[in-house]
N, C-alpha and C positions, 0 to 999 in steps of 0.2 A: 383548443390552442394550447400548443405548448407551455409552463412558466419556465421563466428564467434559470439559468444558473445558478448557483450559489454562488459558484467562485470563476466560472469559466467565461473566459473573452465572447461577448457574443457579435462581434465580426467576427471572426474565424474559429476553425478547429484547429487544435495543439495538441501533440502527442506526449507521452508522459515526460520527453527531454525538453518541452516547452521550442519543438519547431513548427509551427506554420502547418498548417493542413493545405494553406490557398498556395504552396509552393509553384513555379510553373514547371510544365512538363520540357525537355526540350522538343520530343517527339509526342503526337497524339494518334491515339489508336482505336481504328474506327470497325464497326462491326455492317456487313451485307447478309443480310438473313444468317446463317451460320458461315459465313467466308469472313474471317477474319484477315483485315489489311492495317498495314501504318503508313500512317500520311508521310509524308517526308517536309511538313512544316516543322523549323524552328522553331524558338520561343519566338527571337527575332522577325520572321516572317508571321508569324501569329499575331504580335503588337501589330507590323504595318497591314494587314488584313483585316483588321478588326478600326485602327485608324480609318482605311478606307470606309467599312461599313458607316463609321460613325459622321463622315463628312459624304455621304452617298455617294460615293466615289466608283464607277465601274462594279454598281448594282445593277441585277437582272431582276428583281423579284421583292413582294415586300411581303410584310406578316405583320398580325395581328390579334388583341384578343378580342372575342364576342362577348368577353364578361364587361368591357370595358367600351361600349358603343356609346359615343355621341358626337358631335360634329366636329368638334374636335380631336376624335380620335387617334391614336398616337399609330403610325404605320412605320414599323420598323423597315429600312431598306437592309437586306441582305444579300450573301450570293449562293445564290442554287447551288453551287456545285460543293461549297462548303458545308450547308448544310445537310446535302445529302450524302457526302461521305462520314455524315455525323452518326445519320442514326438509318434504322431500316424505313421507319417509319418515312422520314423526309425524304430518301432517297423514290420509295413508291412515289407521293409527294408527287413530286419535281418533274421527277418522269416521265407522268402518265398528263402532268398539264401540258396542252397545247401550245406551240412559242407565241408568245406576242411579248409586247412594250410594254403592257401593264399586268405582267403575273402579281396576284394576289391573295394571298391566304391568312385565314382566319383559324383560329385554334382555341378552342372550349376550355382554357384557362387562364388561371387571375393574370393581371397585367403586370404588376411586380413580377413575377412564375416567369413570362414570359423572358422579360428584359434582362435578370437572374440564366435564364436556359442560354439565349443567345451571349449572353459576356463567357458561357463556360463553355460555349463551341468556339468562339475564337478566342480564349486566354486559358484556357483547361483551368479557371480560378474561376471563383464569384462568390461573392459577400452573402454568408450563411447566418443566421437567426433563430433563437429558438419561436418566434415569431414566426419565420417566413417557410424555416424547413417543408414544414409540410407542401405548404405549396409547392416547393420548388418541385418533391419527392412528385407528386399528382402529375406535375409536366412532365418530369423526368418519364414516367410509367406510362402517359401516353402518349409521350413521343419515343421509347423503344429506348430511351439514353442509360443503358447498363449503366456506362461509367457514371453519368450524373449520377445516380439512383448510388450508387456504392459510395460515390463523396460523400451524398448525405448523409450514409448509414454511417461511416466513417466521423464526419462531425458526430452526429449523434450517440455512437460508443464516447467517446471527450465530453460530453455533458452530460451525461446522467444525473439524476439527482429524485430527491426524496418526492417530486411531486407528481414527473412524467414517467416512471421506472415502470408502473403496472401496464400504462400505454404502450410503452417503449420493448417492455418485454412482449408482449400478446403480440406488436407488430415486427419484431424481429422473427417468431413463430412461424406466423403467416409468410410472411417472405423468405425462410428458408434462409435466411441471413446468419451465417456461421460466428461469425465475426462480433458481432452484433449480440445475437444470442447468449455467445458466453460471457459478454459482457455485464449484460442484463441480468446475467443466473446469478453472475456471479456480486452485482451489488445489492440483489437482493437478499441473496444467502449472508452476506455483510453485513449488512444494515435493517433487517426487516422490523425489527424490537421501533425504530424510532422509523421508520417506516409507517410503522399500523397508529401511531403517533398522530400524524399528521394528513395522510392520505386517505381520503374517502373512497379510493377505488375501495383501499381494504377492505370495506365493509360490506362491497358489494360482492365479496368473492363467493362460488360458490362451495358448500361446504366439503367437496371431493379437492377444490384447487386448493382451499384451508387446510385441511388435513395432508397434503402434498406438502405444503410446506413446513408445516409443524413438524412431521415427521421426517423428516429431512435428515442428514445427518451433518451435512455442513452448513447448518442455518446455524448463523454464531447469536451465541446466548450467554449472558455471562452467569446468568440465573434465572433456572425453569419458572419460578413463582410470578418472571413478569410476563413470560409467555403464556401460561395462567390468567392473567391479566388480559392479555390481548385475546383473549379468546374467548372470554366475557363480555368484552366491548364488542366483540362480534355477534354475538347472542344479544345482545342489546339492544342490536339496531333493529331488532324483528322477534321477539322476545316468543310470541305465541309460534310462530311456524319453526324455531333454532333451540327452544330450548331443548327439545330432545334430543339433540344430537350431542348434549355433554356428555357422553360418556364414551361415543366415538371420539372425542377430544382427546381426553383427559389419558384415555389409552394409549394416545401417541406421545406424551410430553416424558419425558424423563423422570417420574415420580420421583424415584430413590435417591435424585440428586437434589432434592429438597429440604431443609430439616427439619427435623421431627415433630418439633411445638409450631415452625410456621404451618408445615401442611395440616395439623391438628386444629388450629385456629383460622388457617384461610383457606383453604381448601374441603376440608373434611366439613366443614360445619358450611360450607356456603348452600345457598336454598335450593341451587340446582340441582347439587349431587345429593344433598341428605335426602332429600324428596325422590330421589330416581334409585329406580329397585335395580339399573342396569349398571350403574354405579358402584353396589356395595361391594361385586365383589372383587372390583379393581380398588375400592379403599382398603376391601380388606388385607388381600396381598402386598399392598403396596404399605402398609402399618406392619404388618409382619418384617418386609424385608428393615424399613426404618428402625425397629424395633431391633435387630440382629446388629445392624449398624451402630447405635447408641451403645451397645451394653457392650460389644465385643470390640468393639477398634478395629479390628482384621476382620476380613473374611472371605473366604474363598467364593470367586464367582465368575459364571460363565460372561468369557468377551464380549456374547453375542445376549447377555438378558437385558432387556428394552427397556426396563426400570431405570439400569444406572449406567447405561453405556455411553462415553464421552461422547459429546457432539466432537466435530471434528473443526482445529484451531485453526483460525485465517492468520496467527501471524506466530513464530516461534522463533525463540532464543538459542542463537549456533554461538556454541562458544567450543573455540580452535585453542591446541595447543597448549602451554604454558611450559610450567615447571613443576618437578614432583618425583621427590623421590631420589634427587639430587641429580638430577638430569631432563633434559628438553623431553617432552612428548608430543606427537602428532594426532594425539586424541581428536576427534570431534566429535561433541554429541549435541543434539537437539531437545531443547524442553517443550514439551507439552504441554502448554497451560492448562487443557480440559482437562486429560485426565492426570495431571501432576505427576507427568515419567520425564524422566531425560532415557533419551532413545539415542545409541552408542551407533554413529557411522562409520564405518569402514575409510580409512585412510594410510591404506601397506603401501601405495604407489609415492608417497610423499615420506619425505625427508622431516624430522623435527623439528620444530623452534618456539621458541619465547623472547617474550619482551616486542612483539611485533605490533601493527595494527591490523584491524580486522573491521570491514565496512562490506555491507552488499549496496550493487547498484542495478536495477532490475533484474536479470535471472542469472547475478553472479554476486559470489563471494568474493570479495579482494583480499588478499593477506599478505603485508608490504614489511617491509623489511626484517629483523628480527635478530637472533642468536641462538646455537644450537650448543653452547658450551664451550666450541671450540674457534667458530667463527663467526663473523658477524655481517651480515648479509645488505648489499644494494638488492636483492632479487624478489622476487614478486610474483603471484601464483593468483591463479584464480579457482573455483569452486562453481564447474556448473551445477543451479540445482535442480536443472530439467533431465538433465543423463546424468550426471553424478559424476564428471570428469574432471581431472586438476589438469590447468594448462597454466606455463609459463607465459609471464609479458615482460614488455619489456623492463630491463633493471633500473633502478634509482640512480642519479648519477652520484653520488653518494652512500656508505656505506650507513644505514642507519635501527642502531637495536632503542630500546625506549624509548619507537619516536608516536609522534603526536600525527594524525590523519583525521582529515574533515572531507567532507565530500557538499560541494556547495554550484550552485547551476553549472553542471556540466562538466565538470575540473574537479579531480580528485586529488587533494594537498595532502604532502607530508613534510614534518616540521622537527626541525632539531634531533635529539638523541643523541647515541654516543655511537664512535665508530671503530672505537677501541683505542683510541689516543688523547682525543677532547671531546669534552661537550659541544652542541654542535647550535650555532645560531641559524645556520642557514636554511633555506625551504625549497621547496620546486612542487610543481604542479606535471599530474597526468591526462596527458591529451587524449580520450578512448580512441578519437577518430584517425590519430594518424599511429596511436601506438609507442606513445616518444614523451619523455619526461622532457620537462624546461625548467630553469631556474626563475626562482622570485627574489625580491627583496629578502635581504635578511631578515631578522628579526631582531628589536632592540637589546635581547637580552640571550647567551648561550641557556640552553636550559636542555636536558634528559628529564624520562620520567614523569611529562610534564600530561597535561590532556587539551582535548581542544573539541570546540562544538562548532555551532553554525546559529547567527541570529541576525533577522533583517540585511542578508547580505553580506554579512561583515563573516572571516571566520576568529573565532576566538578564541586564544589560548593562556593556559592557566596551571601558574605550580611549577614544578620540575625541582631538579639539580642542576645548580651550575659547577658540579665539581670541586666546591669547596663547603658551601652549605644551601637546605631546601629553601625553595622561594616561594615568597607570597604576590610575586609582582602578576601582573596579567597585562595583556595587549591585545589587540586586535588589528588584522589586516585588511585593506580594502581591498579588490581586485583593481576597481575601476581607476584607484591611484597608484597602484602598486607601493602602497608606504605601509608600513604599524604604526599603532599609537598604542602607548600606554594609557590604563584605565586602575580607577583606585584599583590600589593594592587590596589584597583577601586580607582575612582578621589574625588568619595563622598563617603558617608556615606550612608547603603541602607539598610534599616529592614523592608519585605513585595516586596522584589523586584521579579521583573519577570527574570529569564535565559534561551536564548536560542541559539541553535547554527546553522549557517545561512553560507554555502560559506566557512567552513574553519576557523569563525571566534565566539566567543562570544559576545553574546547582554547581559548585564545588563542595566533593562531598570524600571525607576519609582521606587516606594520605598517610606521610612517615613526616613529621614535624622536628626531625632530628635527634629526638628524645626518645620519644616513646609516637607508635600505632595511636592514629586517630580514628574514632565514630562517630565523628561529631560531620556538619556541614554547614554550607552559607551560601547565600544566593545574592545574585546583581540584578539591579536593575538597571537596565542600558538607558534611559528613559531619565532616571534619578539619579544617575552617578552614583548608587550609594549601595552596599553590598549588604545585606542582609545577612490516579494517581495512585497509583502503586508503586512504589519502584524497587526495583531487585538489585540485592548485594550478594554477588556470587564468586565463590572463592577466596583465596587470598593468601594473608601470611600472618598469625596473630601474634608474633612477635616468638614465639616456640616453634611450630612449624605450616607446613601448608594446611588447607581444610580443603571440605569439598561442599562444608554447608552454604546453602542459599535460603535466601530469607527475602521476603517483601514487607513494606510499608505501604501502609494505606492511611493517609491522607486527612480522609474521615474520620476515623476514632483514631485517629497518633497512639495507631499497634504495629507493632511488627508478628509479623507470623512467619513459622517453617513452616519451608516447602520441601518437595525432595529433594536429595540433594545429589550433585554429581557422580558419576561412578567412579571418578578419581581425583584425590586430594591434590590440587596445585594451584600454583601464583602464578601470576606472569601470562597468564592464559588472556585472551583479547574476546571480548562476544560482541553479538550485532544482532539483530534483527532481520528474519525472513518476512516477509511481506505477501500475501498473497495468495490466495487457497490453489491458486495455479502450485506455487511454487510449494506448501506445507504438505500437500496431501499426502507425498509418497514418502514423507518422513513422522506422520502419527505412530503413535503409540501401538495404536491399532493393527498396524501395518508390518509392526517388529515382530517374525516369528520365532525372533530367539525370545521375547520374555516371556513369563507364565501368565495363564490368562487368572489374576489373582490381580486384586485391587484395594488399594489402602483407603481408606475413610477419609485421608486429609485432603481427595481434591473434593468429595462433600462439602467439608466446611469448607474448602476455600471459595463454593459459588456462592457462598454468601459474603465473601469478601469485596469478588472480584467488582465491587459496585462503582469502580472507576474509568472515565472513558478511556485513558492514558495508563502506559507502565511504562518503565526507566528501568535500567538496571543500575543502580545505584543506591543510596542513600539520602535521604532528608535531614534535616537540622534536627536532630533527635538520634540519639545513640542507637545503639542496635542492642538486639537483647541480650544476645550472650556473646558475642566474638568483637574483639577489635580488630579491625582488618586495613590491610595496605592494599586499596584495589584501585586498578587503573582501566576496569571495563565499563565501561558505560555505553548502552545503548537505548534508544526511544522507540516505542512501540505506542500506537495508539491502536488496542482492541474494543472495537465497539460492541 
């Protein structure tokens, strides 16, 4: 049996924009051995056919299940001819019975399965479970219902989760279910670390499908040492017949991305490997190359050596455009968390700008309004990053550069800025589905400059310029009332600040306070009215001129650490968040044959940073090491 969800509706399946899986069809499309026909039922005519069934209304025929015999038995009255242009199965069925007044059939499945098959021949809907799935899937497959059988699989890509994934994947395998499949590949390559956690399939795997995954390239890890870990616990559970195989293990993990004193003390010295002669001379290689790393910093290495070659990132940092160099750029480049590159995209078909926003919402980039020096932009661009195309949508009904952009169920908001004459109170929202901006309530206060997030609903925005000096005011808007409210005021004064939301809670973070470049930040609590994990601070303006340093904070030791940094020194630039190994793969590190295949040490250390489930780009309440910076990029990434 199935377990539950963690998070997912279990009457229905929801697609990632939170629509309804049990939608109704208007049309249903029925399959005769390989003759494929469509009914010519409405929804409309589907309701009163299905009415009739349930009041036994001008029924030829009934059904029932044999799992479910007793005197009581429940005999569905249906109509022959609906169920036989349902499936192949019923239609032989139907046909080959002899007429009379009491056609009756019986069917070798559960009785919920049953009552579930027929509600989705006449409503092409029915109330799915991770409960009942299976059953439904067992009728589906013996009564021939393709479409049922893909509903299900359909639900079931929308619930995955840490407990049914090894099931879920084996049975998407077996059925050749594409869909499904890469579903499965793909939550597993995402999450397998807290996966082997909790799931006891893990333990049964065996040691060919263990080493399939380990070896992996895009099985996200933030540090080998806990893979190490899980591969111990797998020898564990069978100590006398597994332990031999540590060295076929230990072969496939990433050594070189280890560091030096841990692999020395928990790996080198554990009882499996010291004791195994198959062992020494992947410790030894693998100390040699550590050894080269420690002492030199640099060193030259091939792309392709198994030791330290980056696993490949499920989620990466595009940051568009800015300013540098006293003019707009249409730069883009992607950072690579594993192996700590920013990877330079090609963007000669677009036009420059800065001071814009910049959000992705499944397999696009948005980049909404902005300034290119000369002019200042209502217009609006997208970034596919399946083909790699920039297309126009429609424009802003307002011209808006510094402006503020949230994306919150469904509706993508843009807020204030400047349009070259005043700062601007007003907002509108983008409709994907018809292609067409609308206006919202204004906003209590003119404000440029300013940032905005998303929490419980509400969006909220924080800081700006109102054209005469920076503000610490903040408010938030509801859809459902179309009003703002104002919410305590921040501690400072913040125009160019960064907003994100983190745990429950809001960061305002950095900013120009009218004086002097802040590094400081403070957080809300929406909860307590009262205003107060990696997160990255990239680019900016230190009050001299642009940079192109980025830096992370981590949470755990309140360190900042560099990382690489930009290939081009600018402000004004907007970053966001890729999502999804669908969408990173074709823009890795790995993948760029302009760079050298030469690799710096610092993403080494940084796998033993990355010890957080969460990154930001931004800053926390704790200065930054070396730069004060004016940043208005902020985006949230959770890499597991």
């Amino acid at each position: 049996m199935l377990k539950r969800s963690r998070s997912k509706s279990e009457s229905s399946g929801s697609d990632s924009t939170g629509k309804t899986l049990l939608s109704t069809m208007s049309t249903s499309t029925s399959y005769f051995g390989d003759r494929k026909r469509s009914c010519v039922f409405t929804t409309d005519a589907c309701q009163i056919l299905n009415e009739l069934r349930k009041n036994n209304m001008l029924c030829d025929a009934k059904i029932s299940s044999k799992k479910h015999m007793t005197e009581e038995s429940v005999k569905f009255p249906i109509h022959r001819f609906i169920l036989a242009a349902s499936s192949p199965y019923f239609h032989m069925a139907f046909t080959n019975m002899q007429h009379s007044e009491n056609l009756f059939l019986q069917l070798d499945i559960e009785y919920d399965a049953l009552e579930s098959l027929l509600d989705y021949i006449y409503t092409r809907k029915c109330s799915l479970t991770l409960d009942n799935v299976n059953r439904i899937i067992d009728a589906a497959k013996l009564c021939q219902m393709t479409n049922l059988f893909q509903y299900c699989c359909e639900y079931l890509r929308h619930n995955l989760n840490d407990d049914n994934i090894f099931y879920l994947y084996n049975f998407a395998k077996m059925h050749s279910n594409s869909k499904l499949s890469n579903a499965t590949y793909e939550y597993l390559m995402r999450h397998f670390i807290e996966i082997t956690k909790i799931n006891k399939s893990f333990l049964k795997l065996s040691i060919e499908e263990l080493i399939g995954f380990i070896s992996n390239n895009d099985l996200n890890v933030r540090n080998e040492e806990i893979l190490f870990s899980a591969c111990i616990k797998w020898i564990d559970y069978d100590t006398e017949k597994r332990k031999s195989f540590i060295a076929r293990l230990i072969r496939n993990l990433r050594l070189g991305l280890i560091p030096l004193q841990l692999f020395m003390t928990k790996i080198k010295q554990h009882s499996y490997i010291k004791d195994n002669d198959e062992c020494k001379p992947i410790v030894g290689e693998t100390l040699r190359l550590l050894y080269k790393l420690d002492n030199n910093g640099l060193m030259d290495a091939d792309i392709d050596c198994p030791f330290i070659r980056p696993r490949h990132a499920h989620e990466m940092i595009f940051a568009y455009g800015g300013w540098s160099g006293g003019n707009a750029t249409n730069m883009l480049e992607a950072y690579d968390i594993r192996a700590d590159k920013w990877v330079v995209i090609s963007t000669d078909q677009v036009p420059p700008r800065a001071y814009h926003g910049c959000i992705t919402v499944g397999n696009k980039m948005y980049v909404i309004g902005g300034f290119d020096g000369t002019e200042y932009f209502n217009s609006c661009r997208t970034f596919n990053l399946i083909d790699r195309v920039w297309n126009e949508i429609a424009p802003m009904n307002e011209r808006r550069c510094y402006v503020s952009i949230a994306y919150l169920n469904g509706l993508l908001y843009a807020m204030g800025g400047f349009n070259g004459h005043v700062r601007q109170s007003t907002a509108e929202k983008y409709l994907f589905e018809t292609n067409q901006w609308s206006t919202i309530s204004p906003m209590r206060v003119q404000r440029s400059d300013a940032s905005a997030c998303t929490l419980n609903d509400l969006v909220y925005i924080c800081g700006g310029f109102d054209g005469q000096e920076c503000l610490q005011t903040a408010e938030y808007y509801n859809p459902i009332t179309n009003q703002w409210t104002m919410i305590q005021p921040m501690n400072s004064r913040r125009s160019g600040v960064g907003v994100i939301t983190y745990h429950g809670f809001i960061y305002a973070i950095g900013g120009f306070n009218g004086t002097s470049r802040l590094s400081t930040g403070e957080r809300y609590n929406p909860n307590m009215n009262i205003l107060d994990d990696l997160m990255f601070a990239i680019g900016g303006f230190n009050g001299l001129t642009t940079v192109s340093n980025v830096e992370c904070y981590d949470d755990k030791t309140s360190e900042w650490y560099d990382i690489a940094d930009m290939n081009l020194f600018r402000s004004a630039l907007s970053a966001c968040i890729v999502d999804g190994l669908t969408y990173t793969k074709i823009f890795l590190h790995s993948n760029d044959t302009s760079m050298t295949n030469s690799y710096s040490t610092s993403f080494v250390s940084l796998s033993t940073i990355r010890t957080i489930p969460s990154l930001a780009v931004g800053l926390p309440s704790v200065p930054l090491t070396s730069h004060n910076q004016s940043l208005r990029n902020f985006s949230h990434s959770r890499i597991q």
